[in-house]
C-alpha positions as CSV (number, residue, x, y, z in Angstrom):
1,X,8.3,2.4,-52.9
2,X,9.1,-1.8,-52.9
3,X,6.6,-3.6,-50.4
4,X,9.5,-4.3,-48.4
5,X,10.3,-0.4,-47.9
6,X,6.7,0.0,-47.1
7,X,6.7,-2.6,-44.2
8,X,9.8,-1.2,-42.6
9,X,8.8,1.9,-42.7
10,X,5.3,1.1,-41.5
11,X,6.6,-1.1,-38.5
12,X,9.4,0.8,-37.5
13,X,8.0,4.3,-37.8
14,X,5.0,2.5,-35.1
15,X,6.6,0.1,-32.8
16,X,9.2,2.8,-31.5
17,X,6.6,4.9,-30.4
18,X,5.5,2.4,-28.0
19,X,8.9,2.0,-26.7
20,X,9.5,5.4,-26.2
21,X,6.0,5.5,-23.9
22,X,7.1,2.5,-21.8
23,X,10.5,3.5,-21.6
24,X,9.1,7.0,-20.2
25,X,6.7,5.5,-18.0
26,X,9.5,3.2,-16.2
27,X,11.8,6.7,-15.8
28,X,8.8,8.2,-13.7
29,X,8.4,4.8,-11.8
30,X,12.3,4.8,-11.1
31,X,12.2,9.1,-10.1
32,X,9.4,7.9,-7.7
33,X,10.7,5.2,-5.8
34,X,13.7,7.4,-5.6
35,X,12.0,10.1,-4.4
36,X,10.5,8.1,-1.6
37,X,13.7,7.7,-0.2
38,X,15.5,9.6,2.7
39,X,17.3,12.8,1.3
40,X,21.4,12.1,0.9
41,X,23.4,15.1,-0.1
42,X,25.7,14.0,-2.8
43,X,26.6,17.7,-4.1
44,X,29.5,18.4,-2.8
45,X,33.0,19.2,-4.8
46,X,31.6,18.4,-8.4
47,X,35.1,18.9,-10.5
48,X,36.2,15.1,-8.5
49,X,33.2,13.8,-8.8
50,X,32.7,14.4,-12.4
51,X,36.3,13.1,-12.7
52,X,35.9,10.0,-11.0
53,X,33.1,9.4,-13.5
54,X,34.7,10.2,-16.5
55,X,38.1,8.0,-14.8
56,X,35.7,4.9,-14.1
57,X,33.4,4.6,-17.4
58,X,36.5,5.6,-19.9
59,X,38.9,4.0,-17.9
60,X,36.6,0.7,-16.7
61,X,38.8,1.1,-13.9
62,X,36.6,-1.2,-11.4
63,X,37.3,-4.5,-14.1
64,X,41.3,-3.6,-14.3
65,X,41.5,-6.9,-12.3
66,X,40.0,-9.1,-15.1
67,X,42.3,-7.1,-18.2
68,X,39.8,-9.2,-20.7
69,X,37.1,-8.9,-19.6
70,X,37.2,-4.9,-19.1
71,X,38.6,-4.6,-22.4
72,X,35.9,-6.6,-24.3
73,X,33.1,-4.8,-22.1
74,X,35.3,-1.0,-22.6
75,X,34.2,-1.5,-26.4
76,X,30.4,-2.8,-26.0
77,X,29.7,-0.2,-23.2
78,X,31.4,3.0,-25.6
79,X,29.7,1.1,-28.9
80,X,26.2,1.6,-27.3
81,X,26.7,5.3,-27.4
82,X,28.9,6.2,-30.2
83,X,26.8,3.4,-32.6
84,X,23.3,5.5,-31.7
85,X,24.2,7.6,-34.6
86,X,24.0,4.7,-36.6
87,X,20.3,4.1,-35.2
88,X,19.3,7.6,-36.1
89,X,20.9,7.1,-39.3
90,X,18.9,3.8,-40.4
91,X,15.5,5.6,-39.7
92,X,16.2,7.8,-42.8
93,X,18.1,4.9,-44.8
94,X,14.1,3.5,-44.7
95,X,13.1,6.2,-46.4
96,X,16.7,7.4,-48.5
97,X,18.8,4.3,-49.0
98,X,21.8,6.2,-49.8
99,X,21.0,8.9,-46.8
100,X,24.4,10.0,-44.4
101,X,24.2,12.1,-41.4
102,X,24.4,16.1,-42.5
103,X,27.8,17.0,-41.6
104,X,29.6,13.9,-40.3
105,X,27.9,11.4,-42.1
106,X,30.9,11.5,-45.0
107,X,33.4,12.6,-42.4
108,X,36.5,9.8,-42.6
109,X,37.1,9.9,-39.2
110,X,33.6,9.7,-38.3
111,X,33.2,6.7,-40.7
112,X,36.6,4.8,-39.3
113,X,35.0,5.7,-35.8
114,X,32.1,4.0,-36.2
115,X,33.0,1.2,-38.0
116,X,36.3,0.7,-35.1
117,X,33.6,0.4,-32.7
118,X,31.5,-1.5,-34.6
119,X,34.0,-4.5,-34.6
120,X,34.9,-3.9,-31.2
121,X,31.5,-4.2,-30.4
122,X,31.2,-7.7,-32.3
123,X,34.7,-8.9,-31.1
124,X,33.5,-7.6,-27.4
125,X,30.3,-9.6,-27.2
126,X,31.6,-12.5,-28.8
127,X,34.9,-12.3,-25.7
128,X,31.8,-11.2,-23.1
129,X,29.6,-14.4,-24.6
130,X,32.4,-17.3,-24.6
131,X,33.8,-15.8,-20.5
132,X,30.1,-16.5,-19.4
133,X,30.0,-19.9,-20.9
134,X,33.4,-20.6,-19.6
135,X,32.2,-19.4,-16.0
136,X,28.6,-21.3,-16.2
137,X,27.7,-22.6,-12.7
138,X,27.3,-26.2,-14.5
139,X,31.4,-26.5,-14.8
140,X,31.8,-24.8,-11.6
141,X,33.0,-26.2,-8.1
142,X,30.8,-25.7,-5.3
143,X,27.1,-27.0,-4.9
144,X,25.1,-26.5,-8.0
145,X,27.9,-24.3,-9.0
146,X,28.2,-21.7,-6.4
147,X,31.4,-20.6,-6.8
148,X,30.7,-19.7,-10.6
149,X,30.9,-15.3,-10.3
150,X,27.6,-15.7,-12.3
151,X,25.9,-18.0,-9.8
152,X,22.0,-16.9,-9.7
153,X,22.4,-14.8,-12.7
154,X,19.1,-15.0,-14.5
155,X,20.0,-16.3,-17.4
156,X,17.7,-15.4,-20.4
157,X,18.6,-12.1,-19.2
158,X,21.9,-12.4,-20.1
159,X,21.3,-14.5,-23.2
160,X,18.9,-11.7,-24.5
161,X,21.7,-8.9,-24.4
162,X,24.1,-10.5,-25.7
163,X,21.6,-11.4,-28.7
164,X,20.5,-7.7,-29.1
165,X,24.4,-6.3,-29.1
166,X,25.3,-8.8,-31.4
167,X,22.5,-8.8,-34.2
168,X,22.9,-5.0,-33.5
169,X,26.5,-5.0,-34.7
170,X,26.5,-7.1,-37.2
171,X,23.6,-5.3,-38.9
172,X,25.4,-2.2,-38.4
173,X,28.8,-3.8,-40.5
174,X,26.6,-5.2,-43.4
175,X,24.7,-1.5,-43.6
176,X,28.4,0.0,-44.0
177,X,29.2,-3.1,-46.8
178,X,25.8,-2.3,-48.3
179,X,26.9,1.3,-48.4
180,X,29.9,0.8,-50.2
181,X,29.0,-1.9,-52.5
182,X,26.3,0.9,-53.8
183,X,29.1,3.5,-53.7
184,X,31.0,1.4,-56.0
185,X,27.9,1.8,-58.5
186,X,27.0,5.5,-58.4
187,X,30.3,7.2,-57.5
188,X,33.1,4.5,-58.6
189,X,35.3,7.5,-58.7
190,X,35.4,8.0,-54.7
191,X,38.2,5.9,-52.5
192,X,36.3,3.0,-50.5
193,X,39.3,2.9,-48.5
194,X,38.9,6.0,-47.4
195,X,35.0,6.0,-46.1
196,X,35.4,1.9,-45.6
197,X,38.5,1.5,-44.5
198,X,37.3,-1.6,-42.0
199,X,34.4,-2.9,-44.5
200,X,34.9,-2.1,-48.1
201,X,36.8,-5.6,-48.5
202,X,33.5,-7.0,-47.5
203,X,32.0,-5.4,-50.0
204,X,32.4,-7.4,-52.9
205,X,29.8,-10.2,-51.4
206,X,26.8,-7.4,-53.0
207,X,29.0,-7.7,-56.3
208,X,26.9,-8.4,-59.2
209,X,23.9,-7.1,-57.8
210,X,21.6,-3.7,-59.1
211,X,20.8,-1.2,-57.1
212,X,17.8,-1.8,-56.8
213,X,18.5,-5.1,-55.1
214,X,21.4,-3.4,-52.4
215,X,18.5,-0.4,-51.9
216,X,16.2,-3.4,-50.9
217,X,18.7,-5.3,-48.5
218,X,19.3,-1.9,-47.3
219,X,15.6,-1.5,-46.4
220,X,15.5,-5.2,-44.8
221,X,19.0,-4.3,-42.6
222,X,17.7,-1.1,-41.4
223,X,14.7,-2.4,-40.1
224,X,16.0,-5.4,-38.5
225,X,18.8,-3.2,-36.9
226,X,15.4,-0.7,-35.3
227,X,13.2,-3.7,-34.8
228,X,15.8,-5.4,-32.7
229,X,16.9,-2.1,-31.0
230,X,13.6,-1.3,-30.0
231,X,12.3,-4.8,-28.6
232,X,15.2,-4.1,-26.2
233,X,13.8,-1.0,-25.1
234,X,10.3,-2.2,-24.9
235,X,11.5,-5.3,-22.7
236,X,13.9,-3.6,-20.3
237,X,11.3,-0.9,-20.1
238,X,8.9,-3.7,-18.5
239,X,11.6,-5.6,-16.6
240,X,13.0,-2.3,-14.6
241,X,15.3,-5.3,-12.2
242,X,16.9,-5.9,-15.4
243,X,20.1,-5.2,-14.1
244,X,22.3,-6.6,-16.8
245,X,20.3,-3.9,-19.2
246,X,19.6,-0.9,-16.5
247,X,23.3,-0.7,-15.4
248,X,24.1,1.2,-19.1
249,X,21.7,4.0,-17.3
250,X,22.0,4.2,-14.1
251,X,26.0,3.1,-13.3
252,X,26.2,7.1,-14.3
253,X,24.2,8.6,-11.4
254,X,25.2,5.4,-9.1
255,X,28.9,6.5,-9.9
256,X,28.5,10.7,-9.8
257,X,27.0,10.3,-6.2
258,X,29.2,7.8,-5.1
259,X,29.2,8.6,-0.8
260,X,32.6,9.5,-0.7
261,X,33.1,12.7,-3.3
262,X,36.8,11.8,-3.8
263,X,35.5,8.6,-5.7
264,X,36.7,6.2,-2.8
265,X,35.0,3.3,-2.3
266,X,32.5,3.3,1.0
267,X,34.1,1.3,3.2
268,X,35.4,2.5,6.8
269,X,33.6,3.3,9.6
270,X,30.2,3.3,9.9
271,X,27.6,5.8,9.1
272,X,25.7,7.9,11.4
273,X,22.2,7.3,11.6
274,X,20.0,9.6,10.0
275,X,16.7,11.1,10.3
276,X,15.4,13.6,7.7
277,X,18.9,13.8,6.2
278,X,20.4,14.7,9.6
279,X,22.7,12.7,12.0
280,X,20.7,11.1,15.0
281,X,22.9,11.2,18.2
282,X,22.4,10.5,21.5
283,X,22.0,14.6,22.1
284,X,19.7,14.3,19.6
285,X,17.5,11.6,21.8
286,X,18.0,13.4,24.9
287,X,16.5,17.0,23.3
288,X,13.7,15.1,22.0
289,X,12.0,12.5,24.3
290,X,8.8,13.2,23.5
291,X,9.1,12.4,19.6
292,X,7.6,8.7,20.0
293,X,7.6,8.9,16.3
294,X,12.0,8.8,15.7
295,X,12.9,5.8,14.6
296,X,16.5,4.8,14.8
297,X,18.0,2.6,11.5
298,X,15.8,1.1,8.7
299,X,12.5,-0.4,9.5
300,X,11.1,-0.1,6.3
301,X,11.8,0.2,2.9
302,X,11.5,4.7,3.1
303,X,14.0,4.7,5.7
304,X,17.1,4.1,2.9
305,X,18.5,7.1,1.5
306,X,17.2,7.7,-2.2
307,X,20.8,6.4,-3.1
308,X,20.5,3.3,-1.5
309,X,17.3,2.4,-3.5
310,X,19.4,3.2,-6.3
């Protein structure tokens, strides 16, 4: 093993680990504040519900009024699952430069997916990073820029993600160069446009270099690629009203228990008040004078529903 191989593997085989914990320990926190809220039945017809959520997160149907923007943000929301593989995938690269996913790892379409979404990823952050600029409170109208949509955004928030999803995708495009360029030395025979149909022209920036070398810029990718990954984790993990981060979560159970089952928005008339999941009327009062203890609305932070603290 080079040093540099033994440094990636020793930091990224470590520093996970502690993300993992933190990230764990932040899930609990979440289920108990949850927990502490007032019970809302959310269950009912499942087959629309699951349907709304599938309509909304493939369809980003809540953006269709900004066409850019839900395009650019369609590509980095689907990259940050479908580009995991590739995070599972560098782990082993520390240890196996040339190592591919059992199964799919040399599967074409696999290979074109990932690298599609890959660019779109880039080309999405880089559209998501220049409409934020664009829409800065400092060239907005309004005092001290009110009437930018990002008005009391914290910003180093913002400026962080952006960082992580680009350094992520870009490290993900030079791994697949990286990969071909050390195809092109132990199996010249196989078709680089076939398994690098979006990269293999990139390719030719490693030419000239052993193997050795590509192995080694391999190692130094990979870990960059986890290092970054994982520093995410660990600092969303103790920021839990980092919204801009938490949405990728919780926008799933947020949208599945929307109020209104048939995905609706909830707007209309107002909500009974509730006590112990059931409606409080005036009946209710009248059977129960005695109960000093019934408190009508919210008073204090328990007396949301579990979804509205969500």
């Amino acid at each position: 093993m080079s040093p540099l191989q033994i440094i990636g593997i020793a930091l990224c085989f470590t520093i996970p680990l502690a993300g993992w914990a933190l990230l764990a320990r932040q899930i609990w926190r979440f289920s108990a504040l949850y927990r502490a809220g007032q019970p809302a039945v959310r269950l009912d017809n499942p087959t629309s519900r699951t349907w709304t959520l599938i309509k909304e997160f493939l369809g980003h149907t809540r953006m269709s009024r900004l066409p850019l923007v839900a395009l650019a943000h369609w590509f980095t929301a689907l990259s940050f699952l479908i580009l995991f593989a590739t995070l599972v995938n560098a782990f082993f690269q520390l240890i196996w430069a040339d190592f591919r996913l059992p199964v799919i790892g040399h599967f074409p379409p696999f290979e074109w997916l990932i690298e599609a979404f890959a660019w779109g990823g880039l080309i999405g952050i880089l559209v998501l990073i220049v409409i934020r600029q664009l829409a800065h409170p400092r060239s907005a109208a309004g005092e001290h820029g009110r009437r930018s949509r990002f008005f009391g955004s914290t910003w180093w928030q913002a400026y962080y993600v952006e960082f992580t999803i680009l350094v992520v995708t870009i490290c993900i495009l030079l791994l697949r160069t990286l990969e071909a360029a050390m195809l092109k030395i132990t199996h010249p025979e196989e078709s680089q446009a076939l398994h690098f149909p979006l990269t293999g022209w990139l390719a030719g920036m490693w030419d000239g270099l052993s193997l050795d070398t590509i192995n080694n810029l391999v190692y130094l990718v990979a870990t960059i690629k986890i290092m970054v990954s994982f520093a995410w984790m660990i600092t969303i993990s103790l920021q839990p009203t980092m919204g801009v981060a938490w949405h990728r979560f919780l926008a799933f159970p947020n949208i599945w228990f929307k109020r209104e089952s048939s995905g609706r928005t909830a707007l209309g008339a107002l909500q009974p008040m509730v006590k112990d999941g059931q409606p409080v009327t005036m009946e209710t009062l009248e059977d129960h004078p005695e109960d000093e203890e019934l408190q009508l609305g919210a008073g204090k932070i328990e007396d949301f529903t579990w979804k509205g603290l969500l």
